[in-house]
N, C-alpha and C positions, 0 to 999 in steps of 0.2 A: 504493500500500500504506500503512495503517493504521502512525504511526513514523516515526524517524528514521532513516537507515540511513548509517552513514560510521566510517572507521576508529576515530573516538575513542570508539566504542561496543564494538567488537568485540572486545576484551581484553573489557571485560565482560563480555563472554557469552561466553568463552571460561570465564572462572572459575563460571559455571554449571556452563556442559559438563563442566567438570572434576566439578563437586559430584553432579552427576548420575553418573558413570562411579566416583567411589567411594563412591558410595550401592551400586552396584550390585556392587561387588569387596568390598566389607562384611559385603553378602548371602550373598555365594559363600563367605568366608570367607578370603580374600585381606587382609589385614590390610596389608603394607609396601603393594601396588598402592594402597590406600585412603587411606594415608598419603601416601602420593606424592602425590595428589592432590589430598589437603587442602591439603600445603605449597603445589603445583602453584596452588590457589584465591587462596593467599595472596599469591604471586607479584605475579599477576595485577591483584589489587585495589592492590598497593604499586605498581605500574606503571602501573594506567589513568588516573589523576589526571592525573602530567605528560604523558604520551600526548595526554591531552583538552585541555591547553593549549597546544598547540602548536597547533592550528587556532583561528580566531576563531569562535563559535558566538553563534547569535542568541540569543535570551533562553528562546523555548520550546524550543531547543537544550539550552538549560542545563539546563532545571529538567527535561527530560527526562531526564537523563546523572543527575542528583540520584537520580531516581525509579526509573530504571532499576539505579542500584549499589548502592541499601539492599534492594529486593527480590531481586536476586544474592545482596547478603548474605546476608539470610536464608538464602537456601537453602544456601549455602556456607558460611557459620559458626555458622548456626543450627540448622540439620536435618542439614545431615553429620558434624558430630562427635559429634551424638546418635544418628544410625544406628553409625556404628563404635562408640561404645563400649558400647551395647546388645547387638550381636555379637560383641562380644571378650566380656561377662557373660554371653551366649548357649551361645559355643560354647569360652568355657575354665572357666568357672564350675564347670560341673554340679551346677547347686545353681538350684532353682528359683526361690527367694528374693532371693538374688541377681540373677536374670535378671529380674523382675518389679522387684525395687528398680529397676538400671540401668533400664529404662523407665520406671519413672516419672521418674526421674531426667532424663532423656532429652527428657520431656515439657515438665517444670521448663522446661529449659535453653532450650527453643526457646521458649515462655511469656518466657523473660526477653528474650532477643534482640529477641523483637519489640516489648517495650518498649521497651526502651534501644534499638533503630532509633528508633522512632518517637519517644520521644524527645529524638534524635540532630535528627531531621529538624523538628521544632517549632522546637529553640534556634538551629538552623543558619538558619533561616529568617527569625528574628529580627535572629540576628547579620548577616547580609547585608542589613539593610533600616540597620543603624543604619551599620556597617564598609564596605559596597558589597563588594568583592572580595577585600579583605584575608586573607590565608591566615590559617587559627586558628590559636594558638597550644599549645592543650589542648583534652582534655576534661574532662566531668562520667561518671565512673562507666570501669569499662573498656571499650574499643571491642571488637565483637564480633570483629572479624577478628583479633584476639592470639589466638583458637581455636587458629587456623594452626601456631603455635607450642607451645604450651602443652599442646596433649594430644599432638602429636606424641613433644612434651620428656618427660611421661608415660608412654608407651611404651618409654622405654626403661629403665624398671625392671624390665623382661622379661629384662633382665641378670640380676637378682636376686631375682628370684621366680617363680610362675606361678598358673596355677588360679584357684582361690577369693582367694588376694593379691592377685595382680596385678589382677583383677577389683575388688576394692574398692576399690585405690590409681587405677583408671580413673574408675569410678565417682566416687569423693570428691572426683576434680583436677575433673571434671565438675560437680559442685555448688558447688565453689567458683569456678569461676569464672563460674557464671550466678549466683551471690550478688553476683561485684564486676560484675556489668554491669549492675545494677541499683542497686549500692551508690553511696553519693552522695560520691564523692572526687574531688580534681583530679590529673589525670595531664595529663603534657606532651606536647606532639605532635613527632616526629619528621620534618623536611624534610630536600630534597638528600643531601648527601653523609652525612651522619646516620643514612642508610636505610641503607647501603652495610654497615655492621658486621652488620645485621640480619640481611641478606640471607644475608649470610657465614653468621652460625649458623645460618640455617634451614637451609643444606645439611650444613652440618655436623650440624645433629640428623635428617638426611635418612637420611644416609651410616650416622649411628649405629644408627637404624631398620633398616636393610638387613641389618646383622647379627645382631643380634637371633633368639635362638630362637625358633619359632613353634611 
């Protein structure tokens, strides 16, 4: 078969599967399920790194595991957080304006993604020709999988508003942050036990999700 096939891949496409199943709870209008599964993506991608290093992988090993986690991305923090918040403008909107913005918006966002991947994947490639193996220490622009995070954290303004509101404060967190994955800043990269805090809030704006009026 056409591939690599061994565990240090399989979290990977685990956070597909996931970006597939709340593309599709999006559609139906399942909103926390969608959510779940965004974090659920996010998880995934914070875990498959050191997963992948714990085996020795040959070189076409590597650049596959490379090739294979920015196209994940994609689809996990580039197309799913613009299907969910296009259906949350969809179906609490009712305002048709609205629901046409949030897609274009939606379109933007995945447009920026695939920059900032591709991007990501040009300097990382440099970097590794000059560094060898060296873990990075940042980046240039924000990394797409703070998605994960960031519209979840969004969602819960559902505390405090609904409709048409809550629909624009989606929308707008949406635009702003496919502006900083493209915007030219340095942000620092989080390793090991570092991750550990983050993790913590993701469930905690998990939990907070779950309550939430719908």
């Amino acid at each position: 078969m056409v591939g690599f096939y061994n565990y240090t891949v399989i979290i990977t496409y685990m956070s597909l599967v996931s970006a597939c199943l709340g593309m599709f709870f999006s559609a139906q209008g399942n909103f926390k399920a969608a959510l779940f599964c965004l974090l659920l993506s996010g998880l995934c991608d914070m875990i498959d790194g050191p997963v992948a290093r714990t085996r020795k992988r040959t070189d076409s090993e590597q650049k596959f595991g490379i090739q294979i986690d920015s196209l994940c991305d994609l689809v996990s923090f580039g197309i799913q957080p613009g299907v969910l918040v296009y259906c949350i403008a969809k179906n609490m909107a009712d305002n048709k304006v609205i629901e046409y913005v949030g897609l274009g918006v939606a379109i933007v966002f995945g447009l920026c993604a695939v920059i900032r991947l591709a991007y990501f994947n040009v300097t990382e490639e440099e970097r590794r020709e000059k560094e060898g193996t060296k873990k990075r220490t940042g980046y240039q622009g924000l990394p797409v999988t703070n998605a994960a995070l960031i519209i979840p954290g969004l969602f819960n303004a559902r505390y405090f508003t609904d409709g048409k509101v809550f629909s624009i404060i989606m929308i707008a967190g949406l635009a702003i942050t496919a502006f900083l994955f493209v915007y030219n800043f340095k942000m620092f990269k989080l390793n090991g036990k570092k991750l550990i805090p983050v993790g913590i809030f993701g469930v905690a704006i998990l939990v907070a999700c779950f309550f939430t009026p719908v």
